[in-house]
Structure formats: structure tokens, C-alpha cells
C-alpha positions as CSV (number, residue, x, y, z in Angstrom):
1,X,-24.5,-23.6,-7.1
2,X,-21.4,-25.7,-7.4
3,X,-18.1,-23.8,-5.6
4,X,-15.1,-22.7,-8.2
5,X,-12.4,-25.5,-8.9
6,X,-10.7,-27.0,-11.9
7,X,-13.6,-29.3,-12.7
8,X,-16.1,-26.8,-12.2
9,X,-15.0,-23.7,-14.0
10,X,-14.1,-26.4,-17.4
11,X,-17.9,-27.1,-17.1
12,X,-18.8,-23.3,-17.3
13,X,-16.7,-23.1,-20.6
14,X,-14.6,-20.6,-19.4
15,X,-11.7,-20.2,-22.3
16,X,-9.1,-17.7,-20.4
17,X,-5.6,-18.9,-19.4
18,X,-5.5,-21.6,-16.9
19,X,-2.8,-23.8,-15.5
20,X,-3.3,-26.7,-13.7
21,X,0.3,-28.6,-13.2
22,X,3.5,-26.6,-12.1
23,X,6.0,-26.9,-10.0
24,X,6.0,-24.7,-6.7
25,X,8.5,-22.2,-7.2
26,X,7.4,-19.5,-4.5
27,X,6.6,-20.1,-1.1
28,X,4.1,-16.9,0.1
29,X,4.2,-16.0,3.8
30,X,0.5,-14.4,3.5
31,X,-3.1,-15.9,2.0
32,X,-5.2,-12.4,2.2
33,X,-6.6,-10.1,-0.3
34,X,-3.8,-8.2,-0.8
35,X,-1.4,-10.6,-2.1
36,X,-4.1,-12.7,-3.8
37,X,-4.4,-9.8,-5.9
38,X,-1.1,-8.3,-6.6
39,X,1.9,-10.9,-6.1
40,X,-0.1,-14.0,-6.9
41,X,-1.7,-11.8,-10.1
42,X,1.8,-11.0,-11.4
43,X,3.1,-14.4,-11.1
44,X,0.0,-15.2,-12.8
45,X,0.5,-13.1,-16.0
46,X,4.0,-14.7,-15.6
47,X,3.3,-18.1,-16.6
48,X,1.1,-17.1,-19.1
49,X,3.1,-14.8,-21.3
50,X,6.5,-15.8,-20.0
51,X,5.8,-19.6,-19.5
52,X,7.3,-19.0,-16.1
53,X,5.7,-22.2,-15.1
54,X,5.7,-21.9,-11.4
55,X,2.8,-22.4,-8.9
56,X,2.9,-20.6,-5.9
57,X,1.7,-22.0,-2.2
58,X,0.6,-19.5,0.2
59,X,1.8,-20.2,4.4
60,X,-0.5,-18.8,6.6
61,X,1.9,-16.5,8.7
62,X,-0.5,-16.5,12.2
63,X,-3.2,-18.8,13.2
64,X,-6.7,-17.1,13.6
65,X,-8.3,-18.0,10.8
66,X,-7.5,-21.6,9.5
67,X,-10.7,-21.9,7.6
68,X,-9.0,-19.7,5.1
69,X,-6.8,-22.5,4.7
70,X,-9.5,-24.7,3.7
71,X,-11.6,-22.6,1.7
72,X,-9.0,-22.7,-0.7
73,X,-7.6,-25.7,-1.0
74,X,-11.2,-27.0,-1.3
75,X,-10.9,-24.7,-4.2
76,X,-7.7,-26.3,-5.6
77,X,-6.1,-23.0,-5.3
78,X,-8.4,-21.1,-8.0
79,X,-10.0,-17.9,-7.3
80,X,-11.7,-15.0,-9.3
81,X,-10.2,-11.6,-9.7
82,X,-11.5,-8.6,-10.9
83,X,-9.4,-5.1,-11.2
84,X,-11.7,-2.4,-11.6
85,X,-11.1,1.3,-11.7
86,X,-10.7,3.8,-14.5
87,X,-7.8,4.0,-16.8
88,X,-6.6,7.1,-19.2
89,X,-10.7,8.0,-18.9
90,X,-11.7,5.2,-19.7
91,X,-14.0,2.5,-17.0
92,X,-12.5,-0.9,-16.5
93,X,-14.0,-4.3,-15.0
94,X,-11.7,-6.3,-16.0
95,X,-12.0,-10.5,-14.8
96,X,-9.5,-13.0,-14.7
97,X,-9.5,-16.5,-12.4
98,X,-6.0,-16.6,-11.3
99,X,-4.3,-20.5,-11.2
100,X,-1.2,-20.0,-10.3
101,X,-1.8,-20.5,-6.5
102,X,-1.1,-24.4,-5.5
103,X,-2.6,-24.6,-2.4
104,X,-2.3,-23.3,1.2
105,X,-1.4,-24.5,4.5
106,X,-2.1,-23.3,7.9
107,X,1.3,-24.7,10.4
108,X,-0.6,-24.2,13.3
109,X,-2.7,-27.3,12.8
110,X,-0.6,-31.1,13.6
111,X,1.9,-32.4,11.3
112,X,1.3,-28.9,8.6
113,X,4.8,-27.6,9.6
114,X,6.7,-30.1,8.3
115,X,4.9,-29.5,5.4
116,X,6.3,-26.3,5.2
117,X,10.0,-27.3,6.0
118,X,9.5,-30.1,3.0
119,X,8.8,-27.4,0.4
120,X,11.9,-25.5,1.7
121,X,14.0,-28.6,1.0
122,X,12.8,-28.5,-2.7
123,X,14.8,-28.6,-5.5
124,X,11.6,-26.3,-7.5
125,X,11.8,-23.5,-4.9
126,X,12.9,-19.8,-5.8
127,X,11.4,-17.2,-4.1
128,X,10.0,-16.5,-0.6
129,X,7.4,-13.4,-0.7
130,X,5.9,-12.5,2.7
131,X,3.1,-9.6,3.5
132,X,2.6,-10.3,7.5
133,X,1.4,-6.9,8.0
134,X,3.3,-3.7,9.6
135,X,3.6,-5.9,12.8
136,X,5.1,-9.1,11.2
137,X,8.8,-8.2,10.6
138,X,9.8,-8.0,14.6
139,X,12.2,-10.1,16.6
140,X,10.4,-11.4,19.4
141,X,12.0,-13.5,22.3
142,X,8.6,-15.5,22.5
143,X,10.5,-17.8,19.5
144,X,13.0,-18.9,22.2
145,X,13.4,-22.3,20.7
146,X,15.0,-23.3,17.7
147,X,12.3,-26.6,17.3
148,X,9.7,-25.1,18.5
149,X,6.6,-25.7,15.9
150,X,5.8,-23.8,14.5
151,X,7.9,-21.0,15.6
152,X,5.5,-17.3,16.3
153,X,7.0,-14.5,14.6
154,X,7.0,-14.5,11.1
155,X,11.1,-14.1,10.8
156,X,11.3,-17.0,12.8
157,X,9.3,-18.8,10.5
158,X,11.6,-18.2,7.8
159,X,15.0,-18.5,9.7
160,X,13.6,-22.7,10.0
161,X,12.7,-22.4,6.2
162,X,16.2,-21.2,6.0
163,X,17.7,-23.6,7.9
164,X,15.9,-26.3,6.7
165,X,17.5,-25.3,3.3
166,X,20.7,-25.2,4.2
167,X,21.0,-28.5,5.9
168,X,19.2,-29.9,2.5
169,X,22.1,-28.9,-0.3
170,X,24.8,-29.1,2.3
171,X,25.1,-25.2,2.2
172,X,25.2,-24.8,-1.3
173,X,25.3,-21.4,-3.1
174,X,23.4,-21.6,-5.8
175,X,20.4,-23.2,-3.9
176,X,19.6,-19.5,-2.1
177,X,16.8,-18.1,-2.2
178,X,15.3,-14.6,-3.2
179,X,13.2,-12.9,-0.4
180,X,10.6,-10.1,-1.4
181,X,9.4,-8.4,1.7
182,X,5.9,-6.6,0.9
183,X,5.1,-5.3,4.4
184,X,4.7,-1.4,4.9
185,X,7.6,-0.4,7.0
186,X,10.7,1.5,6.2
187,X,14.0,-0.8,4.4
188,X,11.4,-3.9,4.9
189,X,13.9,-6.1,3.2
190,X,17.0,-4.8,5.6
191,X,14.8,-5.0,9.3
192,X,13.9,-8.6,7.6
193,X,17.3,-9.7,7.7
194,X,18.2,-7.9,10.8
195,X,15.3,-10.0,12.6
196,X,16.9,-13.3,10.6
197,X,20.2,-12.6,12.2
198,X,19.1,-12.3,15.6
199,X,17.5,-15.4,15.3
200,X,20.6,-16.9,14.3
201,X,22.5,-15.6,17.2
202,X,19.6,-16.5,19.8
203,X,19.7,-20.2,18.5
204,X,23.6,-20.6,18.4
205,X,23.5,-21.8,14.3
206,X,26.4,-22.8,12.7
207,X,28.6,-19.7,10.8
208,X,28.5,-21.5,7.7
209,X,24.5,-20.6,7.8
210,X,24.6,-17.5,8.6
211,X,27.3,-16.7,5.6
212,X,24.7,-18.5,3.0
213,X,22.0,-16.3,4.8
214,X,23.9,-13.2,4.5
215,X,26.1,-13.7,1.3
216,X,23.6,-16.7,-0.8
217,X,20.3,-15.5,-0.1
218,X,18.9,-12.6,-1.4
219,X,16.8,-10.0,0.8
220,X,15.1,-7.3,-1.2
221,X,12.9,-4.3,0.0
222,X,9.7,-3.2,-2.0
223,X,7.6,-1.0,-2.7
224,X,3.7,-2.2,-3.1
225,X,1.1,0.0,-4.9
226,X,-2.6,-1.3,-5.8
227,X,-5.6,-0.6,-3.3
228,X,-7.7,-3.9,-2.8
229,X,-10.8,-3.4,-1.0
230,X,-11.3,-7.0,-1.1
231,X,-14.5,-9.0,-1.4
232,X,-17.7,-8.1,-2.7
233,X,-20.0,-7.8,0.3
234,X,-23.4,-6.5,-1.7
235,X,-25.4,-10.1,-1.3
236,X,-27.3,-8.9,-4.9
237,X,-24.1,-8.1,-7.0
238,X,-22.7,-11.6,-5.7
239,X,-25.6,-13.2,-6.5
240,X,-25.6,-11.7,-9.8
241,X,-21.8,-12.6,-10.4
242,X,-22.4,-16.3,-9.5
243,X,-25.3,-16.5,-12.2
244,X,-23.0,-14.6,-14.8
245,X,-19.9,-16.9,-13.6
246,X,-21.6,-20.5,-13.1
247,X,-20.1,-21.3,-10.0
248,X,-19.6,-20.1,-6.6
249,X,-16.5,-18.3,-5.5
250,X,-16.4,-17.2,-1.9
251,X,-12.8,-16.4,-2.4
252,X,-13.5,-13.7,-5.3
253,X,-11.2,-10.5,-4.6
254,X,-11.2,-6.6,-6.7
255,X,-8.4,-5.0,-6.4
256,X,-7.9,-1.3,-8.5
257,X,-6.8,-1.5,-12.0
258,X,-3.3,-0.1,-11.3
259,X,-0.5,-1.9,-9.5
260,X,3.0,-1.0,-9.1
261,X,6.0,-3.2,-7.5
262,X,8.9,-2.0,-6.9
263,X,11.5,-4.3,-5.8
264,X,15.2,-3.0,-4.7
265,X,18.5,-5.3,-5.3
266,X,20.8,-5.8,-7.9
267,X,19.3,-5.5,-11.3
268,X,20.6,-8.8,-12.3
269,X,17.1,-10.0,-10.1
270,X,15.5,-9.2,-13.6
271,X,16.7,-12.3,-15.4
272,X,16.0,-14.6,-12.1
273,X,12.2,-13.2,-11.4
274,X,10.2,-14.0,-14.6
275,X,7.9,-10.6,-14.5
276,X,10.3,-8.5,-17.3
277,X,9.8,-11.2,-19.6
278,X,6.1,-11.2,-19.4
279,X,6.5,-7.6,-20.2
280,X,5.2,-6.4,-16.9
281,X,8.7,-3.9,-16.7
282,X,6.1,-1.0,-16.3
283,X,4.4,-2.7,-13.4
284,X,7.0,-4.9,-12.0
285,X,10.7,-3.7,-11.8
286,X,14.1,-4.2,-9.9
287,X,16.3,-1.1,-9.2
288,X,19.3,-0.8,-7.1
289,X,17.2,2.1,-4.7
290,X,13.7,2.5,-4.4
291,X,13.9,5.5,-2.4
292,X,12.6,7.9,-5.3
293,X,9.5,5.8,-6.5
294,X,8.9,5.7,-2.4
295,X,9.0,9.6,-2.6
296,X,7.0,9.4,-5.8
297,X,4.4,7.5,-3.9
298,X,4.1,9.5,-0.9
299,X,4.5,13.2,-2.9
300,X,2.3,12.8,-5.5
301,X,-0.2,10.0,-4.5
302,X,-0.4,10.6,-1.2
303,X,0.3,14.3,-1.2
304,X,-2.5,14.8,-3.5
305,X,-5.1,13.1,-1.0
306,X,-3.8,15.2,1.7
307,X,-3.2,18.5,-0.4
308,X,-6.9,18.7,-1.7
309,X,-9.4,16.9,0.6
310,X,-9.5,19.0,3.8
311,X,-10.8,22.2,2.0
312,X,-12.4,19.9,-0.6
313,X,-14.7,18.1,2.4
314,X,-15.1,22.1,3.6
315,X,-16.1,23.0,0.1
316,X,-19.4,20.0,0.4
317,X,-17.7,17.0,-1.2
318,X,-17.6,13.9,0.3
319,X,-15.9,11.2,-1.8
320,X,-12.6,11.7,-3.4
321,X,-14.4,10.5,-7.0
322,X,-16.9,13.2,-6.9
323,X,-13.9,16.0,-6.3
324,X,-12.4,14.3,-10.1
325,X,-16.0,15.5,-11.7
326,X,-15.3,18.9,-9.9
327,X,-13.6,21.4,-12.5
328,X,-11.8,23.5,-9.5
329,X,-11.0,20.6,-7.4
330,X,-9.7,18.2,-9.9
331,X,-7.8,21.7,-11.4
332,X,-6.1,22.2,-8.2
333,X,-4.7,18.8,-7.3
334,X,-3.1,19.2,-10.6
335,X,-1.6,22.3,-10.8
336,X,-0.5,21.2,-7.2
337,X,1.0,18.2,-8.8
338,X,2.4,19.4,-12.3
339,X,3.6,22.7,-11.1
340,X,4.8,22.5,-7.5
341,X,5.2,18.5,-6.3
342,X,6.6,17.3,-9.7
343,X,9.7,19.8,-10.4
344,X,11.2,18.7,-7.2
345,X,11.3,15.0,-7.3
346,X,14.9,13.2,-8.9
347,X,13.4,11.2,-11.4
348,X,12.2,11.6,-14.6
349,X,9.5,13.8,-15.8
350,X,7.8,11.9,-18.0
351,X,7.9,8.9,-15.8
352,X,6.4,11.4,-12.8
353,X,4.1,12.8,-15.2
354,X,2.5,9.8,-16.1
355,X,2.2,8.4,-12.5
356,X,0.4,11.6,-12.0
357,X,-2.2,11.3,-14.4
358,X,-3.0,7.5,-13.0
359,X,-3.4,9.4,-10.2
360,X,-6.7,11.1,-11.5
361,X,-7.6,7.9,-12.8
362,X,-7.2,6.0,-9.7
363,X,-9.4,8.6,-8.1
364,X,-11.6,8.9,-10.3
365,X,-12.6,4.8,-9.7
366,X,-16.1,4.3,-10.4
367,X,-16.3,1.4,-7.9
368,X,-14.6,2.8,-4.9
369,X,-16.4,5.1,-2.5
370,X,-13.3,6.7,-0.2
371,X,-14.6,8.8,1.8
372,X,-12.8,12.0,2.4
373,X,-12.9,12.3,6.3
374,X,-11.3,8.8,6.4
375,X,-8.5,10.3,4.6
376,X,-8.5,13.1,6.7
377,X,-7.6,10.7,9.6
378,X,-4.0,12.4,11.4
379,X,-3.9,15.0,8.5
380,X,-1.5,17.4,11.1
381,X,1.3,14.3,10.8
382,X,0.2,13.5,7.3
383,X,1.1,17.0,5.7
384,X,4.0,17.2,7.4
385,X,5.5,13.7,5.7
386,X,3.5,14.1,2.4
387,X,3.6,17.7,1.6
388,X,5.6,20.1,4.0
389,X,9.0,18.1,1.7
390,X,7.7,19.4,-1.4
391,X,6.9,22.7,-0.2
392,X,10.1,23.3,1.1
393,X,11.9,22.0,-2.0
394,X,9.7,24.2,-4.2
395,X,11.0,26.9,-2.0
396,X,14.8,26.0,-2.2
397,X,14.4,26.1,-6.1
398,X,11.9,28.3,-7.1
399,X,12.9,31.4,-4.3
400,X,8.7,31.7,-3.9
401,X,5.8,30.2,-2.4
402,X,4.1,27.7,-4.4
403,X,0.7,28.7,-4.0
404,X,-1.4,25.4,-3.9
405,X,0.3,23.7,-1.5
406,X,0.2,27.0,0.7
407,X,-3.1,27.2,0.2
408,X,-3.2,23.2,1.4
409,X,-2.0,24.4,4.3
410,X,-4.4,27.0,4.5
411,X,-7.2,24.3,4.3
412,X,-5.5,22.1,7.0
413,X,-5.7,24.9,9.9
414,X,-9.3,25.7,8.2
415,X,-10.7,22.7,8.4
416,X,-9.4,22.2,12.4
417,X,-10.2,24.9,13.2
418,X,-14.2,25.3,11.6
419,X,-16.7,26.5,14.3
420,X,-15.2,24.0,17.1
421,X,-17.9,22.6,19.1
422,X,-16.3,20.6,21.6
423,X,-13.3,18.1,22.5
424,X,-14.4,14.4,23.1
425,X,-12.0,12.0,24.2
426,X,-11.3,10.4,20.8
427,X,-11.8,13.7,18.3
428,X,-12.3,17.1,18.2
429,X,-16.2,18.0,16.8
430,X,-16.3,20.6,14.1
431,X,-19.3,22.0,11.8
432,X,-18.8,22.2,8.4
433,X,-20.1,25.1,6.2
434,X,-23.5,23.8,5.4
435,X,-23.7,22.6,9.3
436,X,-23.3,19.3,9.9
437,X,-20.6,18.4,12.5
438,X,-18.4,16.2,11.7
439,X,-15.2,14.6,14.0
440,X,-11.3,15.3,13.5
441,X,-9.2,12.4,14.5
442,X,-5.4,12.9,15.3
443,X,-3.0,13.1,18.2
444,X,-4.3,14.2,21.1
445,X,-2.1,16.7,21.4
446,X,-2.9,18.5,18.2
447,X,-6.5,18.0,18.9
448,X,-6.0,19.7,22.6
449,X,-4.1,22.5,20.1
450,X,-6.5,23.3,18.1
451,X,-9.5,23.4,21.0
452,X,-7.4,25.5,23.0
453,X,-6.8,28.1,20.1
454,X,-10.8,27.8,19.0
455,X,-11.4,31.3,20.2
456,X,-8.2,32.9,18.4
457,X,-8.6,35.4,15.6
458,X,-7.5,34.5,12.3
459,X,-4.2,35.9,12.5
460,X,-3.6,34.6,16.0
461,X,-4.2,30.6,14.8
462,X,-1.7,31.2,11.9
463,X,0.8,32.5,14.0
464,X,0.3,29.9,16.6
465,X,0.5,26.6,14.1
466,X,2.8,28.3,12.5
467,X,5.2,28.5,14.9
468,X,4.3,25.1,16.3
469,X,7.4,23.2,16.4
470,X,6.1,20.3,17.4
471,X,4.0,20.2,14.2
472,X,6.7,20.6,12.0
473,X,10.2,20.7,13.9
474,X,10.4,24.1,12.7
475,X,8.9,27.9,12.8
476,X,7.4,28.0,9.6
477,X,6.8,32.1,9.8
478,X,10.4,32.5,9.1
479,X,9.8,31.9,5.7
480,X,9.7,35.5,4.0
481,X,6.0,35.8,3.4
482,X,4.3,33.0,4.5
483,X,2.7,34.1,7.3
484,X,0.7,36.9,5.5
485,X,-0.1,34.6,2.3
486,X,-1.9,32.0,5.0
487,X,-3.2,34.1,7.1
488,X,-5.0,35.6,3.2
489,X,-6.1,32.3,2.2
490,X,-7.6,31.2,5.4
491,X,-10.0,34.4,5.4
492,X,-11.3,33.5,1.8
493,X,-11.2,29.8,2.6
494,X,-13.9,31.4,5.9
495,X,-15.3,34.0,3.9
496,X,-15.7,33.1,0.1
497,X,-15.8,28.9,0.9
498,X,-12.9,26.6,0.1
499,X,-14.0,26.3,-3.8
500,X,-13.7,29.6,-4.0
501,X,-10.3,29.8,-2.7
502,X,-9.2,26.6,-4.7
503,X,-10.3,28.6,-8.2
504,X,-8.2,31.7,-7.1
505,X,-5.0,29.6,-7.3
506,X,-5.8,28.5,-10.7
């Protein structure tokens, strides 16, 4: 079967939205799944309902797999998408074949840098996006040499681009570009910059560029939401595609149904990137702090995995789907959410409670398996950042415990703490309810915690996590009550069975 381009899919008779010609307005530090199926989806839905008319040409940001490179270029830049999940109830598979990627280049091989430095020098460019991973925004004194080619760290990379610019217009204002830094670290457009800088001051550049870096250019942090698991590995359902599709596509990529970008600067950025116009606003928005959609994100999305799964995987569930079909489970994430995570975050309700019920639907995929231990992965440090702020807010405001997330907690020290059978050297082995072991996965010291406290009564654990300051840089049992209330639920979570002790919150 004949692989996907241009040629081939207008021989299948394919009649969505396509575009062949455009100039390259975004250069994209990154060619994985990920961006293929957020950033270049967006810009995708761009030129098509805002005539944006922009290709955009992906950089491969390290050189270990130049093949990817090839693959699609060989496909002229076209790839299949499909965004699958569930949305307001309701099962989606939905397929598009994006065409708004150009092409890509790998600079490691001979002679690709410059092709790089050429696009930076174009009159069509725009934008820079970059996902290089957690690792990728670092200053690193490997990149010693200002013509070295192609320089190894990815803000090194872009300080050339940069540069290259510059030089082109003569330092002119208007010819700066916008940077939107995807990569998951804390104020990723600000350590970007910082890294730029350095780079600047390690190479000796002029002052002149380093005022159009800092004054004409436009760094921006963001906020990326949409889980992409990627390619289809199941040879029979690609098989099957391929037969439905009429053409090979070893580039395909899934991705969720929902997707949220949050991008932080000056409004203004609204009228320069084209994704309001193509009425993506609900998806795709600028705002002068993202630091309450971050704390959206990690309270209610990520506080809801951590909140519910421990006691859920105690209870006899194993993926996070099943729990949705579970009336008890699926009750108690959200009276967790609607009642105790949601009155204490600064934005607005309806906004929050809306995010929340994608929530449900974004658990509730039908083509996702997560598996609830591999949540559970370093759940001591994951309460503490996800749902120790809203239980402590709800505290603050409401002058009482809030009696899900306490009972979260119980569920935490329950399911550490169930029938310990030994200490490995990566985990700590514990048997669930109905027997089977299975292996927790955190710090060491928390494991060593928990396996030296395995012969503790009830009410001895509680009072030693709770008082655990290294857990949660405080002692928790000064908190009128708490003490007794988890020390309650962790009997009926041992006695009754998690489920149980879930309903009695309800």
C-alpha cells in the first residue's frame, strides 16, 4: 500500500481541508507526538477557519533519531490525526490529516543548519514554538562557541536563530519574533530567556542584540493540556485503518479529544497569533498570568487522580475508566472536586466547573487504559503539591475538615501501609485486599518510612505521617481534629474496604 502524501491521499478521495502552498510562518523546535498533535493541530484549524495561511516546519532539537526527519518529509509533511476520548458523555473518534506542517530538518546532518539559519532570515517567519522536553531549557557550557554547528542545547539553538535574525533586518523592531515555550517546567518562557541571555554574555554579542532580544522579541510561558499516547501499536487496528484510509501512514498520531493552551503575555498576542480568530478562544488563549489555570490544572485534574485512585486501586479497580462506571468512586472525585477543590481556586466558577466535568470525560476515555498504579507512582510528593493546597485552603475558609480530601489522605497512608511484605531496592511490596501484591514506588525515604512503621497500630502510623515534616513541611496533627478523623477513616478504609469508606463521605 502506497505511503500518505499529497498525491496519494487526492487519489483516496479524501474531501477534508487540505493545504498544500503556504508560506512558513513558524519555525517548531520539536517533531514528536506531542506537538504533532496539539501546536501543529491548532495551527491547522488556523488556516482553515481563519485563513491564517501559514505552514509550519518542525527542527529537530537533538540528533538521535534522524529518520524521523525523513519519514516525513517523504511524506511532504502530511500526517493522520485522530483525537479520541469522550466528550459531555458522549464517545469521539474523530480523524483529520493535518497539512499544515512544511517539512522537517534534522541540523545534525551536513549543510541542514544553514537551512535553519535561512528560514530565520525570512521575511514569512512569526513564531518560534519549541517542546525539547523538561531537560531542553538549560544553559550548558558544552555550546562554548558561537559558530559552532549546530550548537547542543536547545537555547543555543535559538540564540543563532536569533542572531541570525538580527544581522538580517539590521536590528529592526518589528521583524521580532514571538516565542512559545511548551516544555513542562516552571515560568518556561522566563528560564528560556534567562538561558538566551547567558548565551549572549558567553559569546560577547553586540548590546544592540541583546535589547532586540529582550525588548523586540517576545518570550511567552504556557501552559500545555492534551494527553497523546501516540501511535497506534496494535498491528490489526493499523492494518485495518490503512484499508479504511487507502494509504499508509507510519506517522499517524491519537491524542485525547481535549486540549487546552494556555499562553501568558500581553493580550495584544491575540491579534498577532491567528488561534482567536479561528474561534479556538476556549482552547487556545493569551492572558497576562497563567498561574490560576496552572493551579486549575494541578488541583482539579491532577488532584482528582491523586485524590481517588490509591483507595480506588485498594477498593479492586484497576484503570481510572472503570472507577468513572463506579457510582461511589466517580461520586467521590466529584464531591471532592465541586465541594472542597473548587471553592478555593481564584477563578471563575463556571469556568472551574466546566473544566471539571471534562475532567470525567477525559477519564472516562474509551481508548485509554491508565492504569492506576502508574498514577500512584511518588503519590507521598504528589499529594502534597496537588491536594495538601486545597485542603488547607478549604480549612482557612470553611473553619472544618473537608471530608474527601481527608479521607484521600486516609487512603494514601492506607494504601502504603496494606499488609507490607518486604522492601526491595526500587519499591516497597504490599498486598492488596483481594491478595495480590503489588509495588509502591516513591522516594526512598518515604518507602524506608513506611517499612519501618509496618508493625505500628493504627493510631501510631497516623500520628507518625502525620507529624512527618518531611512529608509536608509541617505537623499536620495540629489541626483541631484531624488526627482522630484519619485515624476513623483509616479503620473503615482496613475494616469495611475503601468503597465502603468512599460511600460514607457521600
Amino acid at each position: 500500500m502506497e505511503t500518505l502524501n499529497y498525491k496519494v491521499l487526492e487519489g483516496t478521495g479524501y474531501n477534508g481541508y487540505i493545504l498544500k502552498d503556504a508560506p512558513v510562518k513558524v519555525m517548531q523546535f520539536g517533531e514528536g507526538n506531542f506537538l504533532r498533535a496539539f501546536v501543529d493541530y491548532f495551527y491547522d484549524i488556523a488556516n482553515e477557519k481563519a485563513g491564517y495561511n501559514g505552514k509550519v516546519k518542525l527542527v529537530q532539537p537533538i540528533g538521535n533519531f534522524p529518520q524521523m526527519a525523513d519519514w516525513i518529509n517523504e511524506q511532504e509533511g502530511l500526517y493522520t490525526l485522530y483525537l479520541r476520548g469522550s466528550e459531555k458523555g458522549q464517545k469521539v473518534d474523530a480523524k483529520r490529516v493535518i497539512s499544515c506542517v512544511s517539512d522537517c530538518v534534522c541540523p545534525y546532518i551536513d549543510g541542514k543548519w544553514n537551512e535553519v539559519l535561512a528560514l530565520a532570515r525570512s521575511e514569512d517567519l512569526e513564531t518560534v514554538v519549541s517542546n525539547t522536553t523538561e531537560a531542553g531549557i538549560a544553559y550548558t557550557k558544552g555550546d562554548s562557541q558561537f559558530d559552532q554547528v549546530p550548537p547542543i542545547s536547545f537555547p543555543a539553538k535559538l540564540t543563532r536563530v536569533l542572531f541570525e535574525r538580527y544581522k538580517a533586518f539590521n536590528g529592526a523592531a518589528d521583524k521580532g519574533l514571538v516565542i512559545l515555550s511548551c516544555e513542562l517546567i516552571d515560568n518556561n518562557g522566563k528560564e528560556l530567556l534567562k538561558c538566551v541571555n547567558q548565551y549572549i554574555d558567553q559569546w560577547g554579542l553586540e548590546d544592540g542584540f541583546k535589547k532586540y532580544v529582550n525588548e523586540d522579541c517576545t518570550f511567552c510561558g504556557s501552559l500545555v493540556d492534551r494527553i497523546v499516547p501516540g501511535r497506534i501499536r496494535d498491528p490489526k487496528e493499523v492494518a485495518e485503518l490503512e484499508e479504511k484510509h487507502g494509504y499508509a501512514d507510519p506517522l499517524l498520531d491519537v491524542g485525547e479529544v481535549l486540549g487546552v493552551w494556555v499562553i501568558e503575555g500581553d493580550t495584544k498576542l491575540n491579534d498577532i497569533l491567528p488561534f482567536r480568530k479561528a474561534g479556538l478562544e476556549d482552547h487556545v488563549f493569551v492572558t497576562p498570568d497563567m498561574s490560576p489555570y496552572k493551579k486549575r490544572k494541578v488541583r482539579i485534574l491532577n488532584g482528582a487522580h491523586t485524590g481517588f485512585v490509591l483507595g480506588a486501586y485498594l477498593a479492586g479497580f484497576d484503570i481510572v475508566r472503570d472507577c468513572m462506571h463506579n457510582d461511589t468512586v466517580r461520586g467521590f472525585m466529584n464531591k471532592m472536586l465541586h465541594e472542597e477543590i473548587i471553592p478555593t481556586l481564584p477563578l471563575d466558577k463556571k469556568d472551574l466547573e466546566d473544566f471539571a466535568s471534562a475532567v470525567e470525560d477525559r477519564f472516562n476515555n474509551p481508548f485509554v487504559n491508565h492504569e492506576l498504579m502508574s498514577i500512584s507512582l511518588n503519590s507521598t510528593s504528589k499529594w502534597k503539591a496537588r491536594n495538601m493546597p486545597s485542603f488547607l485552603a478549604y480549612i482557612e475558609e470553611q473553619k472544618q475538615l473537608p471530608k474527601c480530601l481527608t479521607m484521600s489522605l486516609a487512603a494514601y497512608i492506607a494504601f502504603y501501609s496494606s499488609d507490607i511484605q518486604e522492601r526491595t531496592a526500587d519499591g516497597l511490596i504490599c498486598k492488596r485486599p483481594a491478595g495480590n501484591t503489588y509495588k509502591i514506588q516513591d522516594d526512598a525515604w518515604a518507602l524506608d518510612f513506611y517499612y519501618a512503621h509496618k508493625d505500628d497500630t493504627a493510631a501510631q502510623l497516623v500520628h507518625a505521617v502525620l507529624t512527618n515534616t518531611q512529608m509536608w513541611d509541617q505537623d499536620l496533627t495540629k489541626i483541631e481534629g484531624l488526627e482522630a478523623a484519619v485515624l476513623a477513616d483509616l479503620e473503615m478504609i482496613r475494616t469495611q474496604g475503601a468503597e465502603a469508606a468512599y460511600k460514607s463521605c457521600l
